[in-house]
N, CA, C and O atoms as a GROMACS GRO file, in nm:
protein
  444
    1UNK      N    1   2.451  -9.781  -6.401
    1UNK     CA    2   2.504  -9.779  -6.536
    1UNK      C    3   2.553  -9.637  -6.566
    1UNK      O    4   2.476  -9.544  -6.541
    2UNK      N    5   2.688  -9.607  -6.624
    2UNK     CA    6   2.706  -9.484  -6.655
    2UNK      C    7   2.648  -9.420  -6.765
    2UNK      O    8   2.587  -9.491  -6.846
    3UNK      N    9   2.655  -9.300  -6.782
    3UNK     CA   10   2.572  -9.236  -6.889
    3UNK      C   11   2.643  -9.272  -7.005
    3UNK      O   12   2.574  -9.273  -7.107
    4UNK      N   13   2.786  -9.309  -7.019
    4UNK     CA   14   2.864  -9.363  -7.145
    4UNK      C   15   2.786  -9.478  -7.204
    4UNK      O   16   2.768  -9.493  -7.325
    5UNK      N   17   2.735  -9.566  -7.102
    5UNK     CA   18   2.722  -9.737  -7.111
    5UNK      C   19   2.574  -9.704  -7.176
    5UNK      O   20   2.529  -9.768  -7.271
    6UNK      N   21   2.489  -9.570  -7.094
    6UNK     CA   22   2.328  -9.604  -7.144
    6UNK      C   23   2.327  -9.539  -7.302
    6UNK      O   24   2.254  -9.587  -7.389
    7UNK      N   25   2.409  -9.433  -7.326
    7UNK     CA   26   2.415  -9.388  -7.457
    7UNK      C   27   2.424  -9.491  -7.541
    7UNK      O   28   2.337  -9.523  -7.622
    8UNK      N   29   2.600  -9.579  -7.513
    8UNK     CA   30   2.576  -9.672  -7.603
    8UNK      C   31   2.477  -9.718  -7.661
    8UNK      O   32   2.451  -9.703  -7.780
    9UNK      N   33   2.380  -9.810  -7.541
    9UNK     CA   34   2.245  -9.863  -7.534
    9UNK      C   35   2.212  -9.785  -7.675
    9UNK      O   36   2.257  -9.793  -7.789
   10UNK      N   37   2.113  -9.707  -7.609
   10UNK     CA   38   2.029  -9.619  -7.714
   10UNK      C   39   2.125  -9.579  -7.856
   10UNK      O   40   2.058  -9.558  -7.958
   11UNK      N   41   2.219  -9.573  -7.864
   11UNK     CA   42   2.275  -9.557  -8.006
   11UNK      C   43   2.273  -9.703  -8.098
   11UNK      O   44   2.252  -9.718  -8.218
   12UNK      N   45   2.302  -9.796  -7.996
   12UNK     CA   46   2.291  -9.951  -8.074
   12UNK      C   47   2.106  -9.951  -8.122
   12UNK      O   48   2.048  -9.982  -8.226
   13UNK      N   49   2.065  -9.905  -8.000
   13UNK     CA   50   1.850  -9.918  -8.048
   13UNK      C   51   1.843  -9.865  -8.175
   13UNK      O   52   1.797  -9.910  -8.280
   14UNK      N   53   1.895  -9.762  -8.147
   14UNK     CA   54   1.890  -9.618  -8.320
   14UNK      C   55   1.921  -9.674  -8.435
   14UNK      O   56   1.873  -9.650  -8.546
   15UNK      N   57   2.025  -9.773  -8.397
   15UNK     CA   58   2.071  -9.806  -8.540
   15UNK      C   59   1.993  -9.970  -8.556
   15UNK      O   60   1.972 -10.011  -8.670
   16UNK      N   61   1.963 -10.033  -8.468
   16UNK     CA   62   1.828 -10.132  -8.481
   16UNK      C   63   1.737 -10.059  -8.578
   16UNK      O   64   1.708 -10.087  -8.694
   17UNK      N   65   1.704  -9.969  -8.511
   17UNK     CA   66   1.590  -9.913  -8.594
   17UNK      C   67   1.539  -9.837  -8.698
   17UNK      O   68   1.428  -9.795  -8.729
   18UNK      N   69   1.691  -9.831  -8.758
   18UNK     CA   70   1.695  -9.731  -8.943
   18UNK      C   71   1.692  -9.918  -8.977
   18UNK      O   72   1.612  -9.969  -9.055
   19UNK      N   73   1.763  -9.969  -8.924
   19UNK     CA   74   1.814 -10.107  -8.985
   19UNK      C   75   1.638 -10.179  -9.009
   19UNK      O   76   1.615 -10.223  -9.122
   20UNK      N   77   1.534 -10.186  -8.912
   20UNK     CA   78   1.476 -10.266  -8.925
   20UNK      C   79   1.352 -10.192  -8.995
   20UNK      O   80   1.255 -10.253  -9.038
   21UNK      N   81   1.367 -10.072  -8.999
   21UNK     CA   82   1.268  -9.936  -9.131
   21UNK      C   83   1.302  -9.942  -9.238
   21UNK      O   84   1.243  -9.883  -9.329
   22UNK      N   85   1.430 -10.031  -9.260
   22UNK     CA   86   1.462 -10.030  -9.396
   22UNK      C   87   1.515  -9.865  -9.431
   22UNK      O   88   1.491  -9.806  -9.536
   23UNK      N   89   1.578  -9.820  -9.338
   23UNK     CA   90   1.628  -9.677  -9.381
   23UNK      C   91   1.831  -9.715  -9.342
   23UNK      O   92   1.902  -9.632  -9.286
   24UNK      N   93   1.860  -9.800  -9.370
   24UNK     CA   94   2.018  -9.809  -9.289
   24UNK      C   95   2.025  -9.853  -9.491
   24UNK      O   96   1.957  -9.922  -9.566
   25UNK      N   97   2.149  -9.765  -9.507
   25UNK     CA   98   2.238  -9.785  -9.640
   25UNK      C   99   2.350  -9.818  -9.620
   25UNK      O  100   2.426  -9.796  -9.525
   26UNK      N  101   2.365  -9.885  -9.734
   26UNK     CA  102   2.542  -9.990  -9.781
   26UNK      C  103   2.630  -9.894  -9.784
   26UNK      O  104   2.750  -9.921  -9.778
   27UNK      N  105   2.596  -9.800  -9.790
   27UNK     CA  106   2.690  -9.706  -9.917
   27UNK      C  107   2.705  -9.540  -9.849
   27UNK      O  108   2.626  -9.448  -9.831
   28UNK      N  109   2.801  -9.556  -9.833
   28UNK     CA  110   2.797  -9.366  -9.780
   28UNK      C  111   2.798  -9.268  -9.883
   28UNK      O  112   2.849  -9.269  -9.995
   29UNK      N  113   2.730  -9.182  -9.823
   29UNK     CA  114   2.704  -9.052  -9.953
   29UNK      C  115   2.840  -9.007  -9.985
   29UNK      O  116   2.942  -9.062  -9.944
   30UNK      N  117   2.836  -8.908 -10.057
   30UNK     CA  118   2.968  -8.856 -10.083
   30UNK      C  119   3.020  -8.761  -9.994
   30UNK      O  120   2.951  -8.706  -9.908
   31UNK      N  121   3.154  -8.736 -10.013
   31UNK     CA  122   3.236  -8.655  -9.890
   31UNK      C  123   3.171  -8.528  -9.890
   31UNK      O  124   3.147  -8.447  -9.801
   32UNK      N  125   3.154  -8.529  -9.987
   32UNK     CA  126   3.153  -8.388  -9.997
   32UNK      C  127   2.966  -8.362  -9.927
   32UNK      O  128   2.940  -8.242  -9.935
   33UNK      N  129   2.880  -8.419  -9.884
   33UNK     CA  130   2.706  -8.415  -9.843
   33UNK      C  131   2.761  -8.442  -9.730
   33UNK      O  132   2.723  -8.351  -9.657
   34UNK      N  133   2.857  -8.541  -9.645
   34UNK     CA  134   2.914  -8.503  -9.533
   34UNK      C  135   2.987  -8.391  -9.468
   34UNK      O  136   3.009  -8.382  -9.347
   35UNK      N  137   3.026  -8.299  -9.567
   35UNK     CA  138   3.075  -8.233  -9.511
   35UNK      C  139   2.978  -8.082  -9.481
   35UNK      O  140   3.018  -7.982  -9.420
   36UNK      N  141   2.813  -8.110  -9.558
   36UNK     CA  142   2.740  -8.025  -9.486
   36UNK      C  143   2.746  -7.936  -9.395
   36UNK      O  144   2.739  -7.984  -9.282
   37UNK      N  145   2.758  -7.808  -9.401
   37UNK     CA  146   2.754  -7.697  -9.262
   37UNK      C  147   2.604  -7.659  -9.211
   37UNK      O  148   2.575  -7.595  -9.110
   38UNK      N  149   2.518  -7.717  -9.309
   38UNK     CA  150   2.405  -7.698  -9.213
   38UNK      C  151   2.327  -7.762  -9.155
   38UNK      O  152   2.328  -7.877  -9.198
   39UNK      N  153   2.220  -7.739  -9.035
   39UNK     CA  154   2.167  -7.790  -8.978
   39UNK      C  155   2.127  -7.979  -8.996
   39UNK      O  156   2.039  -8.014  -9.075
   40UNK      N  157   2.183  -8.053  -8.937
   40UNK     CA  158   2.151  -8.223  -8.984
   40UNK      C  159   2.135  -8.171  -9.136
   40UNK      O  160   2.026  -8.134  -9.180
   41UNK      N  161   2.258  -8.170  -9.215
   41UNK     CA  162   2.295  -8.138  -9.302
   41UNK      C  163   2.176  -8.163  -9.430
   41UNK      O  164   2.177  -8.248  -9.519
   42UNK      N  165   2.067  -8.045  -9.400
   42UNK     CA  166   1.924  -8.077  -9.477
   42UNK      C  167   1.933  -8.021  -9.601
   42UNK      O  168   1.827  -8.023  -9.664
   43UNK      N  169   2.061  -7.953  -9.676
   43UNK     CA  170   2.090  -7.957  -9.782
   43UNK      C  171   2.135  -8.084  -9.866
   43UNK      O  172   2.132  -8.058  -9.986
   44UNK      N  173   2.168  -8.189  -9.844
   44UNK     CA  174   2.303  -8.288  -9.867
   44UNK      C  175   2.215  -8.410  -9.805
   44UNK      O  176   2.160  -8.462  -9.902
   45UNK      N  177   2.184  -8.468  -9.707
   45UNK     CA  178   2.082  -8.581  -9.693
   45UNK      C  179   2.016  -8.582  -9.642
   45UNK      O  180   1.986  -8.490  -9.567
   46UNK      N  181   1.946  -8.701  -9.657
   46UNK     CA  182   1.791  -8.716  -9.564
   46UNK      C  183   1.801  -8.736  -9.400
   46UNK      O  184   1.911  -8.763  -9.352
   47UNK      N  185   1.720  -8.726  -9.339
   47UNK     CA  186   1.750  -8.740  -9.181
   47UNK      C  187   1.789  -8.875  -9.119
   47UNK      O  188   1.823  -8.894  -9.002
   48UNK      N  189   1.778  -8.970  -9.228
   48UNK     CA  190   1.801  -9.102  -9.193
   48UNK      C  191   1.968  -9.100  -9.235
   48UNK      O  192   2.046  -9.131  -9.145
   49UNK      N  193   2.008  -9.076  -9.327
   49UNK     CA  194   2.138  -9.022  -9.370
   49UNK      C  195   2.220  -8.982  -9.288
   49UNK      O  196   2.325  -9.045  -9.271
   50UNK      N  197   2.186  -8.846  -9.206
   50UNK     CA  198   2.214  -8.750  -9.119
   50UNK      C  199   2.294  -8.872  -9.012
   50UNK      O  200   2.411  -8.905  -8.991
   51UNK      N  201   2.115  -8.929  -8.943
   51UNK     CA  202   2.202  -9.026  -8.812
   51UNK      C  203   2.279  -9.115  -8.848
   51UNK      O  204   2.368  -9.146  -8.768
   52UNK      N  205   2.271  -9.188  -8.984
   52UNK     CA  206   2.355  -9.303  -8.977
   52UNK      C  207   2.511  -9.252  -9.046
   52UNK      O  208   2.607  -9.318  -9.006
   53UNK      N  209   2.535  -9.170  -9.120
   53UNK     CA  210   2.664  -9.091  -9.141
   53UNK      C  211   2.747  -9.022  -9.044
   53UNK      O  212   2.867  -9.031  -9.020
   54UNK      N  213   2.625  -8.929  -8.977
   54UNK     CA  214   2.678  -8.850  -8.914
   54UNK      C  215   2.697  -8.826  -8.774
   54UNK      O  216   2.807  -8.799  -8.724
   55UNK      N  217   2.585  -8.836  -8.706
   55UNK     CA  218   2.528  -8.858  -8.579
   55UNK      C  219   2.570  -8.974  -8.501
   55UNK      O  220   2.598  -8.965  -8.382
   56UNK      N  221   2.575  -9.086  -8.568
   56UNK     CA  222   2.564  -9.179  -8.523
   56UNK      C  223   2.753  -9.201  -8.456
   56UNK      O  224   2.797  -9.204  -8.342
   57UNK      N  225   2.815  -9.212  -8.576
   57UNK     CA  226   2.995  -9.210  -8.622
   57UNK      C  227   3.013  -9.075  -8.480
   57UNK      O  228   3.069  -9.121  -8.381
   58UNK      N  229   2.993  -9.002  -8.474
   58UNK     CA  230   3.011  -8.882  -8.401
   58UNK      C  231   2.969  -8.918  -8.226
   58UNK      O  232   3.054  -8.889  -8.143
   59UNK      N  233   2.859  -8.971  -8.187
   59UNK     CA  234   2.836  -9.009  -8.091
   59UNK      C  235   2.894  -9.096  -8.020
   59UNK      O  236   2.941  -9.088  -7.906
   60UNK      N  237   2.888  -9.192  -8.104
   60UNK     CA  238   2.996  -9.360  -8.094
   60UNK      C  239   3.113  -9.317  -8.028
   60UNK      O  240   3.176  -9.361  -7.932
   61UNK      N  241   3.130  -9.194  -8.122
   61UNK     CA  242   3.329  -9.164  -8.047
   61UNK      C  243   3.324  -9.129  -7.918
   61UNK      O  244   3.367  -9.212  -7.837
   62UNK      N  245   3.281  -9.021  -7.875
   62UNK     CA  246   3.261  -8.938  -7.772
   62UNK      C  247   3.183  -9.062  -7.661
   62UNK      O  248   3.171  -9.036  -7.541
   63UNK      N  249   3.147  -9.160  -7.705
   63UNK     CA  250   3.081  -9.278  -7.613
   63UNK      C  251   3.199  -9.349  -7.542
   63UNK      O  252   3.225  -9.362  -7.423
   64UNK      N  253   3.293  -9.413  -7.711
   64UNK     CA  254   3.414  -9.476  -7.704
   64UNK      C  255   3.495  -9.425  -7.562
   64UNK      O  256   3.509  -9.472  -7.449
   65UNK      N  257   3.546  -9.282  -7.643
   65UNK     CA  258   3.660  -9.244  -7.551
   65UNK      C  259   3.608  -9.166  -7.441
   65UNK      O  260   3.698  -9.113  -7.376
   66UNK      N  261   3.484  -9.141  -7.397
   66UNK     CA  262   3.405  -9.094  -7.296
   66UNK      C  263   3.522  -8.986  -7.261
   66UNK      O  264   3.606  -8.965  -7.173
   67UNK      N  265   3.464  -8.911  -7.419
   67UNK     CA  266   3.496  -8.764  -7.362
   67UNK      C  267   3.346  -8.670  -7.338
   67UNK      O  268   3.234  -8.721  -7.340
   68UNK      N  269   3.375  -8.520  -7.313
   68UNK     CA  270   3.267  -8.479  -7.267
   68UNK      C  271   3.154  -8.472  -7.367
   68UNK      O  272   3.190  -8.422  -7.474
   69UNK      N  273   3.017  -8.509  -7.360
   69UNK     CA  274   2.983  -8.483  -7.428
   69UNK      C  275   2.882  -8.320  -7.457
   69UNK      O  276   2.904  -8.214  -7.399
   70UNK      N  277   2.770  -8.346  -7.563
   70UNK     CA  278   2.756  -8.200  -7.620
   70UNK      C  279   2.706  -8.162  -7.514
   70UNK      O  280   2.700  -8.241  -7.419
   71UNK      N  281   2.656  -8.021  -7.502
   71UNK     CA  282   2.568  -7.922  -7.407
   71UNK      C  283   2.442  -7.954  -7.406
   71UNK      O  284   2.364  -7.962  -7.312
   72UNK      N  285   2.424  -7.979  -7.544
   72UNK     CA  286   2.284  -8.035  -7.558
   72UNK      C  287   2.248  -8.050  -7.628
   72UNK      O  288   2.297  -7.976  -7.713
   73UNK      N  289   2.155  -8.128  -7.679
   73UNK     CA  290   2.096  -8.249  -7.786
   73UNK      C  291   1.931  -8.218  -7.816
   73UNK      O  292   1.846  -8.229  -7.727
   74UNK      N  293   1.902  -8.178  -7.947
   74UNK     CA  294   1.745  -8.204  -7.953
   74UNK      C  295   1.728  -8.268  -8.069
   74UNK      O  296   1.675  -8.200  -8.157
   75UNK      N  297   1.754  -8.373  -8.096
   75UNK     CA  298   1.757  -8.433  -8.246
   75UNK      C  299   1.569  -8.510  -8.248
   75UNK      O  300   1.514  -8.533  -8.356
   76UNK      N  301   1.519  -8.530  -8.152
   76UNK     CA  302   1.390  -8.596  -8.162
   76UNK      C  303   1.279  -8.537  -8.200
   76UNK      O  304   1.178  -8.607  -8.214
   77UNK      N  305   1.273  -8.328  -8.237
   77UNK     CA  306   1.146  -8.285  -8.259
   77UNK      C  307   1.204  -8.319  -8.397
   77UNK      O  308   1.137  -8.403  -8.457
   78UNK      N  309   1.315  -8.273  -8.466
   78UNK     CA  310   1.402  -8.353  -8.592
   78UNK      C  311   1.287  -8.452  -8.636
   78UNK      O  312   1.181  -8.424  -8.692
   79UNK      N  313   1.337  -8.583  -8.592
   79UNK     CA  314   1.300  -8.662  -8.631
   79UNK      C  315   1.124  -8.680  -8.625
   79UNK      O  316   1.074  -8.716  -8.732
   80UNK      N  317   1.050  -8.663  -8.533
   80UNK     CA  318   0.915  -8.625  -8.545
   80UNK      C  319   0.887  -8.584  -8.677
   80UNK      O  320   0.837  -8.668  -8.753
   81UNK      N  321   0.910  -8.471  -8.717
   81UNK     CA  322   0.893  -8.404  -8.834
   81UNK      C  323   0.939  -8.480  -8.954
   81UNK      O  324   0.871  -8.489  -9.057
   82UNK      N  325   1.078  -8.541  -8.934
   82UNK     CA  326   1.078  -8.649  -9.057
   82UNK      C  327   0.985  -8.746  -9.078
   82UNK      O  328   0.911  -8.744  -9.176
   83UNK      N  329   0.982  -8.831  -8.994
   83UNK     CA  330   0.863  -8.965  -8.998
   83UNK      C  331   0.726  -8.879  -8.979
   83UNK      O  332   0.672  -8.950  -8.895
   84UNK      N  333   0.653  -8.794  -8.997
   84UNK     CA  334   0.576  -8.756  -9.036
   84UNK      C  335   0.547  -8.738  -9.225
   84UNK      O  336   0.452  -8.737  -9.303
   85UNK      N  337   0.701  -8.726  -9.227
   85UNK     CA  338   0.643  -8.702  -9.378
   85UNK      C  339   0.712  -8.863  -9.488
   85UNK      O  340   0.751  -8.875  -9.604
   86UNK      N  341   0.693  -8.961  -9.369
   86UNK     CA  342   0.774  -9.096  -9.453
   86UNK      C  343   0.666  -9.181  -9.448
   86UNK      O  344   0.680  -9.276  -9.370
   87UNK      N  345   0.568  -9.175  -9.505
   87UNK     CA  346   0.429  -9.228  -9.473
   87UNK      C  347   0.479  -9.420  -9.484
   87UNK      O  348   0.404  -9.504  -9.435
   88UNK      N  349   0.589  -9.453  -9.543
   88UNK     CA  350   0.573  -9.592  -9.568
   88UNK      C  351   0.657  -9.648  -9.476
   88UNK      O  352   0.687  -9.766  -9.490
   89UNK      N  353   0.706  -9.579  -9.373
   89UNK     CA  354   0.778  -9.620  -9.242
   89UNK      C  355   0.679  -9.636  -9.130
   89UNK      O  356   0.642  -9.534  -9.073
   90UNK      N  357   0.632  -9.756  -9.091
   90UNK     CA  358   0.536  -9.844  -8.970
   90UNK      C  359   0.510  -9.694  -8.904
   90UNK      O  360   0.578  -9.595  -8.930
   91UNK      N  361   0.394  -9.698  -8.812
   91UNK     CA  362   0.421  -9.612  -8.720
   91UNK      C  363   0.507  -9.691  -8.603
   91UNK      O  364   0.603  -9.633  -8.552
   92UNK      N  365   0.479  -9.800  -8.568
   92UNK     CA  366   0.584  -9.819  -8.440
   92UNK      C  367   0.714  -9.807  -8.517
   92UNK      O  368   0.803  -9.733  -8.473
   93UNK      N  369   0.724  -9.846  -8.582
   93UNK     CA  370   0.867  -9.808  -8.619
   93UNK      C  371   0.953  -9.674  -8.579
   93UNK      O  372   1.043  -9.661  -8.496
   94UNK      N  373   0.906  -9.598  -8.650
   94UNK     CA  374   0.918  -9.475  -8.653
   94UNK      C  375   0.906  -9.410  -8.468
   94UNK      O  376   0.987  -9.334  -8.415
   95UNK      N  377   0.783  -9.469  -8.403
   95UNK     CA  378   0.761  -9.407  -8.276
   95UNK      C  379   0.876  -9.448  -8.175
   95UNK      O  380   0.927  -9.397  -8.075
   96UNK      N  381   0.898  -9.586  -8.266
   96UNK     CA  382   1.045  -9.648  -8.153
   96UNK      C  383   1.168  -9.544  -8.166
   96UNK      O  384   1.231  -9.496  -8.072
   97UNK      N  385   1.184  -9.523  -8.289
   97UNK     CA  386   1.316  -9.432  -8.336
   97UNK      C  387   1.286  -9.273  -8.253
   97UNK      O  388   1.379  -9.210  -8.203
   98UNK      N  389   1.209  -9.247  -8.252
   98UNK     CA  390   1.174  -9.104  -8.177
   98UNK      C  391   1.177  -9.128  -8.048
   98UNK      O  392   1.222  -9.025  -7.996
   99UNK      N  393   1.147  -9.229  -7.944
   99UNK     CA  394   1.139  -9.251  -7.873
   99UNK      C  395   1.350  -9.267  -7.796
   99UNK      O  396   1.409  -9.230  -7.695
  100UNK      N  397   1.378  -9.327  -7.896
  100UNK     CA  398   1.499  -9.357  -7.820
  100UNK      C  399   1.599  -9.187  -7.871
  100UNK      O  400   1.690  -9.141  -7.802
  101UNK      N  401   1.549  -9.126  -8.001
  101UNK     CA  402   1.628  -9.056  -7.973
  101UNK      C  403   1.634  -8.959  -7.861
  101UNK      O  404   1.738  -8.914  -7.812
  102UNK      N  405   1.438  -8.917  -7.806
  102UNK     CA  406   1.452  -8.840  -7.694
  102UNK      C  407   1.511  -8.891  -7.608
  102UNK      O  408   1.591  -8.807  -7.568
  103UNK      N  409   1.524  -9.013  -7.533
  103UNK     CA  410   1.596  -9.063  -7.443
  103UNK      C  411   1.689  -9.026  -7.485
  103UNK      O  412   1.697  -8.936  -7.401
  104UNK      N  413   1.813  -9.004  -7.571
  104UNK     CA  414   1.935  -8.950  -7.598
  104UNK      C  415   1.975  -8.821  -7.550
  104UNK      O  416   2.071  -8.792  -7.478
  105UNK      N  417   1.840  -8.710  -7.629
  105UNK     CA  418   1.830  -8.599  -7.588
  105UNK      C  419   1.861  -8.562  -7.408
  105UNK      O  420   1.936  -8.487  -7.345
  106UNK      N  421   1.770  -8.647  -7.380
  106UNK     CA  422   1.757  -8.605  -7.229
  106UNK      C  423   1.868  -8.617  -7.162
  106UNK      O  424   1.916  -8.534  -7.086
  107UNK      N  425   1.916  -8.738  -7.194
  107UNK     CA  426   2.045  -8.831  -7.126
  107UNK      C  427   2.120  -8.682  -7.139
  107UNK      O  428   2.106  -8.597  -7.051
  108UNK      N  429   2.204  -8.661  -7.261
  108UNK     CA  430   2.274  -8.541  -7.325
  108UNK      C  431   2.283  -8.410  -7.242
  108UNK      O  432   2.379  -8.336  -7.220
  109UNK      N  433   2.130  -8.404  -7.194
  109UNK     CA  434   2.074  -8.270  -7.160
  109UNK      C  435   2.113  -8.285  -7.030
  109UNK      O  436   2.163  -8.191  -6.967
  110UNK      N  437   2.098  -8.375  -6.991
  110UNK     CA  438   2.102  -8.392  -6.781
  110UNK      C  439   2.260  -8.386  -6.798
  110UNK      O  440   2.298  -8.322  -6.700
  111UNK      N  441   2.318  -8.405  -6.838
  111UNK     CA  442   2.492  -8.456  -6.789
  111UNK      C  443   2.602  -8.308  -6.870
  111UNK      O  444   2.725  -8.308  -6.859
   0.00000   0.00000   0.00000
């Protein structure tokens, strides 16, 4: 399987899993919280926000047109630290979502 095909994978899991935490929204924030310059834009939204606005739309492409992707990826100590402080998100829930984003990370990191 190419690393394009397993990303996919794990980006479709990611978004399973805001979807089934009850963290996936109808509604996109405003342009202007997207257009955040900082870090998973922690001025402007929440980390669930972050992947499904930003991360997610951004990855997809670079999957799509299998261009190169980043240098490197650590979005999973991220997310650790979020679902630590979302006490009403399952723990498997949450452990699944951390789980696939390190698999992302790594994928990211090796290639």
């Amino acid at each position: 399987m190419s690393v394009y095909a397993e990303l996919a994978e794990l980006l479709a899991q990611v978004t399973e899993s805001l979807q089934a935490a009850g963290l996936w929204e109808g509604q996109s924030p405003p342009v202007e919280a997207l257009a955040s310059t900082e870090p998973f834009a922690v001025d402007q939204l929440s980390f669930s926000q972050w992947l499904q606005f930003i991360f997610l739309p951004r990855i997809n492409k670079i999957v799509d047109a299998e261009t190169p992707l980043p240098e490197s990826c650590s979005i999973a100590p991220m997310a650790e630290e979020f679902f630590k402080a979302e006490p009403n998100i399952e723990a498997e829930k949450s452990s699944a979502m951390v789980t696939h984003l390190a698999a992302i990370d790594q994928l990211i990191t090796q290639n």
